[in-house]
PDB file of N, CA, C and O in Angstrom, chain B, residues numbered from 101:
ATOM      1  N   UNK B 101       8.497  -1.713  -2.046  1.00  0.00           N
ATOM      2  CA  UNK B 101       7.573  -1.320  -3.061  1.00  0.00           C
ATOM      3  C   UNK B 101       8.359  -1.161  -4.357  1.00  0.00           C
ATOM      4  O   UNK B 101       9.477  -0.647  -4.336  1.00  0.00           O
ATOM      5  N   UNK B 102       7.742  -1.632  -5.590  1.00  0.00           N
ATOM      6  CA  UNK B 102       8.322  -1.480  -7.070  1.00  0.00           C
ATOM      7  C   UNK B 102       7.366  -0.660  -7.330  1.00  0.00           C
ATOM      8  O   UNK B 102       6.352  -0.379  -6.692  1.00  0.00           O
ATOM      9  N   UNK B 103       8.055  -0.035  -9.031  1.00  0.00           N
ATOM     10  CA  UNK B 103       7.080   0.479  -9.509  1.00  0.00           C
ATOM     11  C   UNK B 103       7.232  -0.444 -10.845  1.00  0.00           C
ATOM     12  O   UNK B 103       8.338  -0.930 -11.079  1.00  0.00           O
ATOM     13  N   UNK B 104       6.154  -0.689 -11.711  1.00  0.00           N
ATOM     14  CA  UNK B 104       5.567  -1.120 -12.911  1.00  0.00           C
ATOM     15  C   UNK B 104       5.177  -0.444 -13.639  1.00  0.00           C
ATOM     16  O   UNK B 104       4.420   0.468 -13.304  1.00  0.00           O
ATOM     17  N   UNK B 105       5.577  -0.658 -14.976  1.00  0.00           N
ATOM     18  CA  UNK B 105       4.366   0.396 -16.053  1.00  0.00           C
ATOM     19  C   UNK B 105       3.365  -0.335 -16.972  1.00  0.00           C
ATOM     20  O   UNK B 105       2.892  -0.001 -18.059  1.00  0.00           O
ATOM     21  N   UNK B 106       3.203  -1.317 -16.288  1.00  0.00           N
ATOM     22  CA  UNK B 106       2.097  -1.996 -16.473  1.00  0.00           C
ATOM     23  C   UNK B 106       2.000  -3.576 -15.832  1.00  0.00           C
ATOM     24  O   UNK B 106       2.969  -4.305 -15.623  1.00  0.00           O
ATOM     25  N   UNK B 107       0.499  -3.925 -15.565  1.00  0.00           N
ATOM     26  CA  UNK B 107       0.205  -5.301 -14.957  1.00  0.00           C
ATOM     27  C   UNK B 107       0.840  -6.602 -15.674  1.00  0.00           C
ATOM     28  O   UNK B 107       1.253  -7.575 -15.043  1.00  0.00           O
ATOM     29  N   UNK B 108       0.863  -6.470 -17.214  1.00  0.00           N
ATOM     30  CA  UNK B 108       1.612  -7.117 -17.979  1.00  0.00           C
ATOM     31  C   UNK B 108       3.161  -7.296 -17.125  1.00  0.00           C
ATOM     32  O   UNK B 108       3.649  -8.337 -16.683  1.00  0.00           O
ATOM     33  N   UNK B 109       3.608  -6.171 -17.088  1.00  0.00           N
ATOM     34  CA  UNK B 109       5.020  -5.956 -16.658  1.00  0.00           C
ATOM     35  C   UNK B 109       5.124  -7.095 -15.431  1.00  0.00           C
ATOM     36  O   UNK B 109       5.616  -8.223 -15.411  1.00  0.00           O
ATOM     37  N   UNK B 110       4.584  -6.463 -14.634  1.00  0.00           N
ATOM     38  CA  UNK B 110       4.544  -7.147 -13.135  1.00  0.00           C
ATOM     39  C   UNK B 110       4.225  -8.433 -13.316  1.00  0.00           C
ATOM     40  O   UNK B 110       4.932  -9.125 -12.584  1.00  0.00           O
ATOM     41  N   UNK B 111       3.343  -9.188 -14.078  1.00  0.00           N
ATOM     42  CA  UNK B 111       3.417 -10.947 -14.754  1.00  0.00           C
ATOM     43  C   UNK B 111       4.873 -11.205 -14.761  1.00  0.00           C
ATOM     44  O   UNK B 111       5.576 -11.685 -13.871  1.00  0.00           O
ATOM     45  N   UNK B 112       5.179 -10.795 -15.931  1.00  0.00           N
ATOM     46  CA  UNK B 112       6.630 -11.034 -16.169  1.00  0.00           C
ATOM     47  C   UNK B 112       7.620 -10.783 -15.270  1.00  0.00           C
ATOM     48  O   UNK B 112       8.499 -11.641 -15.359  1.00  0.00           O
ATOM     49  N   UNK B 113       7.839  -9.954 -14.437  1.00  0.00           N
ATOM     50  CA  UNK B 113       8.367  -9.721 -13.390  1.00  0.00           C
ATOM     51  C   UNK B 113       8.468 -10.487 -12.581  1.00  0.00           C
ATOM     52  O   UNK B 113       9.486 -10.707 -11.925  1.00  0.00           O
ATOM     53  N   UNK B 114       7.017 -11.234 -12.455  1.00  0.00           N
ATOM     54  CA  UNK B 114       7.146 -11.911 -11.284  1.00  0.00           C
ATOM     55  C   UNK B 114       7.997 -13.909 -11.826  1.00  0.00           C
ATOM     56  O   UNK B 114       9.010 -14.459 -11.394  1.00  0.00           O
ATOM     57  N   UNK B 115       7.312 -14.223 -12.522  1.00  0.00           N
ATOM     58  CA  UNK B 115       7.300 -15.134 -13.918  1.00  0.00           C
ATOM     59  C   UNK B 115       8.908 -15.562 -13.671  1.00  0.00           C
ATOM     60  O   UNK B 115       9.297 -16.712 -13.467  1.00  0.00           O
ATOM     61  N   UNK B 116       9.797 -14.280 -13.746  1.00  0.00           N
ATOM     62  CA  UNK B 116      11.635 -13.976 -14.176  1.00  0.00           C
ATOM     63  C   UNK B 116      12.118 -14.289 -12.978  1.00  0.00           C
ATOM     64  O   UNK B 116      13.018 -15.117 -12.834  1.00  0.00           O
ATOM     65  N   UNK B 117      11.575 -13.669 -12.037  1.00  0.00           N
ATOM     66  CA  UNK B 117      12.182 -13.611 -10.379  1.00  0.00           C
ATOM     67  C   UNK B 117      11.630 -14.956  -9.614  1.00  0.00           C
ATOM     68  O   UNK B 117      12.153 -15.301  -8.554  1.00  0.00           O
ATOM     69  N   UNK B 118      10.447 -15.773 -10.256  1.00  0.00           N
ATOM     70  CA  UNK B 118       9.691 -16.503  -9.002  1.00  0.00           C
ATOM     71  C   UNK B 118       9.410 -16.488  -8.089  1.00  0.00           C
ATOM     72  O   UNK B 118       9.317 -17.508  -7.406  1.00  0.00           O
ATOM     73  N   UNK B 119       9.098 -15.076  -7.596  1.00  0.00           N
ATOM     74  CA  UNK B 119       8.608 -14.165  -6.607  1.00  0.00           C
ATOM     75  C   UNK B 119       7.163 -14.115  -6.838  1.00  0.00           C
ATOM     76  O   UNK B 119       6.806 -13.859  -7.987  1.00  0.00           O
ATOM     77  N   UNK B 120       5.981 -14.380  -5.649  1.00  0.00           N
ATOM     78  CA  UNK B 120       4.521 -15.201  -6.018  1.00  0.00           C
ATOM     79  C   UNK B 120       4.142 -12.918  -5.981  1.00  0.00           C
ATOM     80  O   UNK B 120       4.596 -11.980  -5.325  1.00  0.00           O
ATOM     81  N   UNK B 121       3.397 -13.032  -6.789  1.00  0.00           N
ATOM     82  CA  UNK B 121       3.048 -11.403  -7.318  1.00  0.00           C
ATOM     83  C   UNK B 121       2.340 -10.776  -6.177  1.00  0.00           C
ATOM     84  O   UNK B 121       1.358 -11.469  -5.912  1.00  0.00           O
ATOM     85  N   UNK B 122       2.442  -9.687  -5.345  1.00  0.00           N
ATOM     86  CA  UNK B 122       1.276  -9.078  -4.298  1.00  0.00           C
ATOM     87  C   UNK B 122       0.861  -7.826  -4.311  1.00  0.00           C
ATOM     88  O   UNK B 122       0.762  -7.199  -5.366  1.00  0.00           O
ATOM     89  N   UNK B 123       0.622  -7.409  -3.348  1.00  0.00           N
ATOM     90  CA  UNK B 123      -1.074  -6.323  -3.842  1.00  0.00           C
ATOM     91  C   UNK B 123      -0.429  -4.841  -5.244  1.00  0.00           C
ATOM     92  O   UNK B 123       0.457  -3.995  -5.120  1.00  0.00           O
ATOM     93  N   UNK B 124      -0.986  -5.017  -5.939  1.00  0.00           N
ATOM     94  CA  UNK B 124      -0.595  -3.861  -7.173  1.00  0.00           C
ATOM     95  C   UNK B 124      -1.577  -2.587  -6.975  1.00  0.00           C
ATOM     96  O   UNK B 124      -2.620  -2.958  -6.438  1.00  0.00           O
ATOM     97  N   UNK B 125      -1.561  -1.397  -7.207  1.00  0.00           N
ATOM     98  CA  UNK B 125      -2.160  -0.049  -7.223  1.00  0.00           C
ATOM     99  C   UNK B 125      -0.835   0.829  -7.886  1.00  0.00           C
ATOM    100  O   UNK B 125       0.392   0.918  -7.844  1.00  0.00           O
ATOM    101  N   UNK B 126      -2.425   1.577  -8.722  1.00  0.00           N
ATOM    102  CA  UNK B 126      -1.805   3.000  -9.229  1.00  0.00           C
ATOM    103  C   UNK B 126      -1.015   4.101  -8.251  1.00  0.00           C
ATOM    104  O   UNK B 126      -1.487   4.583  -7.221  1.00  0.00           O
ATOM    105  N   UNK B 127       0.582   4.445  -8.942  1.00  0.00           N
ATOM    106  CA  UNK B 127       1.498   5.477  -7.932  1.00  0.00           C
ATOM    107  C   UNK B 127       0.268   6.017  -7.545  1.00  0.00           C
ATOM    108  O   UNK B 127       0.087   5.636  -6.389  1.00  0.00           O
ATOM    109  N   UNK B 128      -0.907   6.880  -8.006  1.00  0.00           N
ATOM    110  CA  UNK B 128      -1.382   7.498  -7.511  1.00  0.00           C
ATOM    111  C   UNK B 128      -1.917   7.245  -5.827  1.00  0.00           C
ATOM    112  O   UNK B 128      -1.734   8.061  -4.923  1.00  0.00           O
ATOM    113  N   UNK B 129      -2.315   6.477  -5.746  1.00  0.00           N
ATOM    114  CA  UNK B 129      -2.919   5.518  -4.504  1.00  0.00           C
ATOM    115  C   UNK B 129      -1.542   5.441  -3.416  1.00  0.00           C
ATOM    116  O   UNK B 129      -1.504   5.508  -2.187  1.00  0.00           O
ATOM    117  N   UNK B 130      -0.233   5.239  -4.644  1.00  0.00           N
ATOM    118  CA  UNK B 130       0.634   4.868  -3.427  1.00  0.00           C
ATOM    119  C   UNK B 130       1.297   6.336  -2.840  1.00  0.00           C
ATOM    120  O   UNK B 130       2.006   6.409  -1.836  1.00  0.00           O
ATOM    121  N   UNK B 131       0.873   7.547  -3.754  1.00  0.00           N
ATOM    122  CA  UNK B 131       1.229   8.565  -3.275  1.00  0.00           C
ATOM    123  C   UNK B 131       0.324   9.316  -2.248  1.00  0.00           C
ATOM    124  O   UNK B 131       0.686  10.196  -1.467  1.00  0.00           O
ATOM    125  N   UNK B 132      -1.108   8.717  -2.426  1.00  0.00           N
ATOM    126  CA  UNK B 132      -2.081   8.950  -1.692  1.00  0.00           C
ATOM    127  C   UNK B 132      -1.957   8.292   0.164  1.00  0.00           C
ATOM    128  O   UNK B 132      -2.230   8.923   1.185  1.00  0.00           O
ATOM    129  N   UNK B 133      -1.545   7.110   0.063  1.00  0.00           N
ATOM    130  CA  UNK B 133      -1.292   6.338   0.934  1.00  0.00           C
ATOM    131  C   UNK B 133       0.071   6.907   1.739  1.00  0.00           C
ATOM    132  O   UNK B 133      -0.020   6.817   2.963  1.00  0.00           O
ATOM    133  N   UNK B 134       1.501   7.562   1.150  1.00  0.00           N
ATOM    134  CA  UNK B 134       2.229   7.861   1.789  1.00  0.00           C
ATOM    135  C   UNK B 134       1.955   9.243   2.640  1.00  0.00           C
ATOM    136  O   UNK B 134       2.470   9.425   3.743  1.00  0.00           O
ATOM    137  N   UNK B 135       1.140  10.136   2.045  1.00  0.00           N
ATOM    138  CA  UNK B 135       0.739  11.030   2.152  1.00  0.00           C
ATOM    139  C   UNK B 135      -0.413  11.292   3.855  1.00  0.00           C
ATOM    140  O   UNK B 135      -0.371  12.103   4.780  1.00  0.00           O
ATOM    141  N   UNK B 136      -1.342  10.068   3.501  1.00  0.00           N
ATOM    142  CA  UNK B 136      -1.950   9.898   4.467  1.00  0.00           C
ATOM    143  C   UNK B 136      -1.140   9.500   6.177  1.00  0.00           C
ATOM    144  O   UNK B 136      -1.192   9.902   7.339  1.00  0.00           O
ATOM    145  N   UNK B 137      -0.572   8.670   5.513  1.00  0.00           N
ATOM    146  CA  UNK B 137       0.635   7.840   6.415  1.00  0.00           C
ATOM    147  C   UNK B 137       1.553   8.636   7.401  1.00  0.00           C
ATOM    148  O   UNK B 137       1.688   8.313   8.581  1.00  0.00           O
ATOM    149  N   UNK B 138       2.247   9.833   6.742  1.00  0.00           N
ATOM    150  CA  UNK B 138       3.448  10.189   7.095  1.00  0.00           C
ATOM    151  C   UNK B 138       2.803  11.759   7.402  1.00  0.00           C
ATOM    152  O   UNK B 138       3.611  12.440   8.034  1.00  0.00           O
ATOM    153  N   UNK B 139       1.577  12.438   7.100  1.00  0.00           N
ATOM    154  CA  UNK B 139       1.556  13.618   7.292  1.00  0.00           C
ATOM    155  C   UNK B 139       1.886  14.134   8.245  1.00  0.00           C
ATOM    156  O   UNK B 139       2.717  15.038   8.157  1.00  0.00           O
ATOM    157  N   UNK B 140       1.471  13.834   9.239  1.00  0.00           N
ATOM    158  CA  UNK B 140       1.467  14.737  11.041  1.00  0.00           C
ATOM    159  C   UNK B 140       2.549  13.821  11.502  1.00  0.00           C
ATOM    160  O   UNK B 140       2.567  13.920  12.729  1.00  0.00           O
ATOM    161  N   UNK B 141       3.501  12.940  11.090  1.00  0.00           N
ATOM    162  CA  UNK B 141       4.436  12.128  11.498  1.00  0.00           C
ATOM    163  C   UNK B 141       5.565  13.329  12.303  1.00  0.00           C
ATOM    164  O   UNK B 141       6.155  13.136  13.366  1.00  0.00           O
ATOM    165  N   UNK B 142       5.608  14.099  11.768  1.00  0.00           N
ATOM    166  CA  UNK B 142       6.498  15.111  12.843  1.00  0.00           C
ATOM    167  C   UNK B 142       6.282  15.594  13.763  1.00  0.00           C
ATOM    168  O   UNK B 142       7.200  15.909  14.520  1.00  0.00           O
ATOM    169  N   UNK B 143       4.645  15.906  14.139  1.00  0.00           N
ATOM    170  CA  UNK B 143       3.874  16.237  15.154  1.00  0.00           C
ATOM    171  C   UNK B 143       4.398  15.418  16.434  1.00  0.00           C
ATOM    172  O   UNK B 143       4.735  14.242  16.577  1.00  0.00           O
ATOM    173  N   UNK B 144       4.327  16.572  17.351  1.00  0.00           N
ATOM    174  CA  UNK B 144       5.055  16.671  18.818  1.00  0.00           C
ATOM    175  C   UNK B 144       3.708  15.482  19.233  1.00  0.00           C
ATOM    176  O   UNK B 144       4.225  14.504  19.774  1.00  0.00           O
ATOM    177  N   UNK B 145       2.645  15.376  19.153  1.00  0.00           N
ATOM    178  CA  UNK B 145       1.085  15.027  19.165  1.00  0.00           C
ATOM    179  C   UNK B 145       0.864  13.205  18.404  1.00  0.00           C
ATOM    180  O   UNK B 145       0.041  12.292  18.357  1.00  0.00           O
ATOM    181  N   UNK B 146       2.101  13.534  17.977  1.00  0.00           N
ATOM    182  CA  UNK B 146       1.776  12.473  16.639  1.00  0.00           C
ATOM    183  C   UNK B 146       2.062  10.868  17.685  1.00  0.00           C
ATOM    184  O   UNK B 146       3.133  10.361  18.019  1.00  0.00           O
ATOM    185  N   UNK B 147       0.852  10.485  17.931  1.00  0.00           N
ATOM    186  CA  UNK B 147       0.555   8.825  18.166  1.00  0.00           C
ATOM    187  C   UNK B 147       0.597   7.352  16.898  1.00  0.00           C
ATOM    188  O   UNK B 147      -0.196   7.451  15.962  1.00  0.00           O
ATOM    189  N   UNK B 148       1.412   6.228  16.943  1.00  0.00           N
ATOM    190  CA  UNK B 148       1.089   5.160  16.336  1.00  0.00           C
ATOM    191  C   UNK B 148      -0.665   4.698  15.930  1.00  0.00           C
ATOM    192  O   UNK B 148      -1.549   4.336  16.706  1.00  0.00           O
ATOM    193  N   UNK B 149      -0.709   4.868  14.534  1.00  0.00           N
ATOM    194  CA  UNK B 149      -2.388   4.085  14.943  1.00  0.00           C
ATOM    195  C   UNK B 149      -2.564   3.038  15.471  1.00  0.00           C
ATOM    196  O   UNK B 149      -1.554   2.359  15.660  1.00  0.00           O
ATOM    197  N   UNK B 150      -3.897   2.489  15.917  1.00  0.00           N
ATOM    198  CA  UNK B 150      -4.228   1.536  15.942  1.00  0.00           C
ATOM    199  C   UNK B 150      -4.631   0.485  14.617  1.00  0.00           C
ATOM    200  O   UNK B 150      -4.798   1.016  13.520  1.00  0.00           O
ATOM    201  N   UNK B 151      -4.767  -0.870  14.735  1.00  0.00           N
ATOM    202  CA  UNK B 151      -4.785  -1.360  13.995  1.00  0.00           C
ATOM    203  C   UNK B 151      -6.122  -1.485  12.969  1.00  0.00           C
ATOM    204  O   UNK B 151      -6.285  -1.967  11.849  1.00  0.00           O
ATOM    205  N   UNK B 152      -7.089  -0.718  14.052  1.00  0.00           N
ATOM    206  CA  UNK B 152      -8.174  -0.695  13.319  1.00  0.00           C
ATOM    207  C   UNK B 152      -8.243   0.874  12.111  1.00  0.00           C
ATOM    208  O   UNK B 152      -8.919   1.013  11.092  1.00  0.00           O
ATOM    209  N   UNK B 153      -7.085   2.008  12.884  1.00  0.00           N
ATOM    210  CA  UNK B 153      -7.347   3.051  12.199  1.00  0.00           C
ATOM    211  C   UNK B 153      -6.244   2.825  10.863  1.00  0.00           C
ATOM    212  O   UNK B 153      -6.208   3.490   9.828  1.00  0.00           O
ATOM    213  N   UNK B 154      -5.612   1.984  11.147  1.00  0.00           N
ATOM    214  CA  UNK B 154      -5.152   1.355   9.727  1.00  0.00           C
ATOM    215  C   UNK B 154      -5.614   1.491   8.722  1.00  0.00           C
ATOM    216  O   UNK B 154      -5.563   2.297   7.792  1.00  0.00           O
ATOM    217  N   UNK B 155      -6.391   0.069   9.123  1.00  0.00           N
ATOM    218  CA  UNK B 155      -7.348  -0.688   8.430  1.00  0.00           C
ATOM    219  C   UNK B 155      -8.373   0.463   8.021  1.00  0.00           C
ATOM    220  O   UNK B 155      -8.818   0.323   6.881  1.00  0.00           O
ATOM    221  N   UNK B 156      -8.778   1.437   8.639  1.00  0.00           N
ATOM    222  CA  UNK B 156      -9.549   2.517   8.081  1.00  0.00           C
ATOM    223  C   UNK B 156      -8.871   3.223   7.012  1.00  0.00           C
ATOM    224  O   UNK B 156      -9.394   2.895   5.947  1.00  0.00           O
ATOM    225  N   UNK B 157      -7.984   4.004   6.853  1.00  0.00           N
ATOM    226  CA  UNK B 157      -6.710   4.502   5.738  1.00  0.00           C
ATOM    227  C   UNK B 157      -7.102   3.337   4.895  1.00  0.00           C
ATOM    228  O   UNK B 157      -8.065   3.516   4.150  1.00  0.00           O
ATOM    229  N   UNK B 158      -6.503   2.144   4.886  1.00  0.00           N
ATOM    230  CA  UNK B 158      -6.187   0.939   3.610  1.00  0.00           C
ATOM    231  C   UNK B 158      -7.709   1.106   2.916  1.00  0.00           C
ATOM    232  O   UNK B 158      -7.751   1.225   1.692  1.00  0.00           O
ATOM    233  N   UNK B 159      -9.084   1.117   3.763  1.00  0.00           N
ATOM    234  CA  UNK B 159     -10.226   0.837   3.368  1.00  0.00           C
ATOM    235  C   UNK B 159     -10.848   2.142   2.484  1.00  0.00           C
ATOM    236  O   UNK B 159     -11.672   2.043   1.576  1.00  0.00           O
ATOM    237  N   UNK B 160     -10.162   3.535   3.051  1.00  0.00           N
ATOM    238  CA  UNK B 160     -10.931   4.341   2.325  1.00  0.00           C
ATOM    239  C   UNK B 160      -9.975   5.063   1.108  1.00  0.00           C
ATOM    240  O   UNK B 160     -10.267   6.075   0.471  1.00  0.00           O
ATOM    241  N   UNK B 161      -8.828   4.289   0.993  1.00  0.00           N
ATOM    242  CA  UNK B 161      -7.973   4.327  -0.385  1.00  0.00           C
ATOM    243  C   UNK B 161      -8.434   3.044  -1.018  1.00  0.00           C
ATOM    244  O   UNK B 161      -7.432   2.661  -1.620  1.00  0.00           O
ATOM    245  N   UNK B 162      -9.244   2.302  -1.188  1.00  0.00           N
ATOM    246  CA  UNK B 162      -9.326   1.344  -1.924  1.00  0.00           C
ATOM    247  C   UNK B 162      -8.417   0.146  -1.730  1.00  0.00           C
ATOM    248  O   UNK B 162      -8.242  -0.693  -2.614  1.00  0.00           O
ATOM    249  N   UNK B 163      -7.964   0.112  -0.781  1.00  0.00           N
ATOM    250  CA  UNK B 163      -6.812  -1.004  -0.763  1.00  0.00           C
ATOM    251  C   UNK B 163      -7.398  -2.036  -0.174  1.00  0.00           C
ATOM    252  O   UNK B 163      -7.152  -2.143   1.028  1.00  0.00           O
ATOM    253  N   UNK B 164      -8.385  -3.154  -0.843  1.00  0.00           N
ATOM    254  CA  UNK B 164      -8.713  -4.176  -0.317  1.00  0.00           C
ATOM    255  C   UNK B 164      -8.051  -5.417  -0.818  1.00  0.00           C
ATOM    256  O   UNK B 164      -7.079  -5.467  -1.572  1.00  0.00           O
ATOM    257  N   UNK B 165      -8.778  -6.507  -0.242  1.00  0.00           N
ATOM    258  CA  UNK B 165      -7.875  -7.720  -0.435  1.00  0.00           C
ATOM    259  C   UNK B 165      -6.989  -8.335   1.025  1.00  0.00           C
ATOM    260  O   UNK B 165      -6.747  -7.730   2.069  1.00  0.00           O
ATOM    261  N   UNK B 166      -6.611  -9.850   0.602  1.00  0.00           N
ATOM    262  CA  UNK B 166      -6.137 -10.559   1.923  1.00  0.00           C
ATOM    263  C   UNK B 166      -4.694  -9.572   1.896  1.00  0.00           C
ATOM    264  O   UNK B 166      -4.051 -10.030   2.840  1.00  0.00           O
ATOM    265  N   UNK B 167      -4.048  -8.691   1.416  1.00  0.00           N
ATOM    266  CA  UNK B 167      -2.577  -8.415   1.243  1.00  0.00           C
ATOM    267  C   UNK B 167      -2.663  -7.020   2.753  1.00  0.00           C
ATOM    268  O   UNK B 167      -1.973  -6.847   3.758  1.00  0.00           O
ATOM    269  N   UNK B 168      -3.845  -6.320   2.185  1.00  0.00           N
ATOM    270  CA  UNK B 168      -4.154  -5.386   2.934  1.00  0.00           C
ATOM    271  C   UNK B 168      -5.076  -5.304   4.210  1.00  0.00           C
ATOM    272  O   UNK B 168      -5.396  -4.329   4.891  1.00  0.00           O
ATOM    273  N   UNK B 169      -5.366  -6.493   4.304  1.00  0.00           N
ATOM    274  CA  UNK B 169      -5.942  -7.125   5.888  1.00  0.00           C
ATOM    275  C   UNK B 169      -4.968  -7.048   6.680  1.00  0.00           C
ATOM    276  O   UNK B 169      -3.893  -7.610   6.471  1.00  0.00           O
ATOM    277  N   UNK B 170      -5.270  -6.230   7.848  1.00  0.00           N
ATOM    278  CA  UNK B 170      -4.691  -6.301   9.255  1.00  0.00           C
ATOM    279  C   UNK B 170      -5.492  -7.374  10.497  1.00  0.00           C
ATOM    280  O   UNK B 170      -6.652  -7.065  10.771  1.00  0.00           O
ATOM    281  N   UNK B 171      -5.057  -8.255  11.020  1.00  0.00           N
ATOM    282  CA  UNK B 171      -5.529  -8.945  12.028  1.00  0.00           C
ATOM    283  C   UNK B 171      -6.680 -10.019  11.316  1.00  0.00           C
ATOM    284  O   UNK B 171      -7.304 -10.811  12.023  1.00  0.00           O
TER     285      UNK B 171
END
């Protein structure tokens, strides 16, 4: 993960490197997303999701698109 301070940026970024550009979101989202991700990760309890409860997380942060498709 990079961070950008703007979509402009990330053009050019990508443009310099020839690296084909993929899924972009506000830190906020990506702090939202780590957050979701890693909370109960220490939990004695704590199970791998499934691929569908993934895909649930990606869907109800807004993270759509082919980048954020599972299966």
């Amino acid at each position: 993960m990079l961070a950008f301070r703007s979509e402009a940026h990330v053009d050019r970024w990508c443009e310099q490197t020839g690296l084909k550009r993929g899924a972009a979101f506000p830190l906020e989202t990506a702090w939202q997303l780590a957050d979701e991700w890693y909370r109960d990760r220490l939990s004695p309890t704590w199970r791998r999701r499934t691929p569908e409860k993934a895909q649930a997380v990606f869907d109800d942060l807004g993270l759509k698109g082919e980048f954020w498709k599972l299966g």
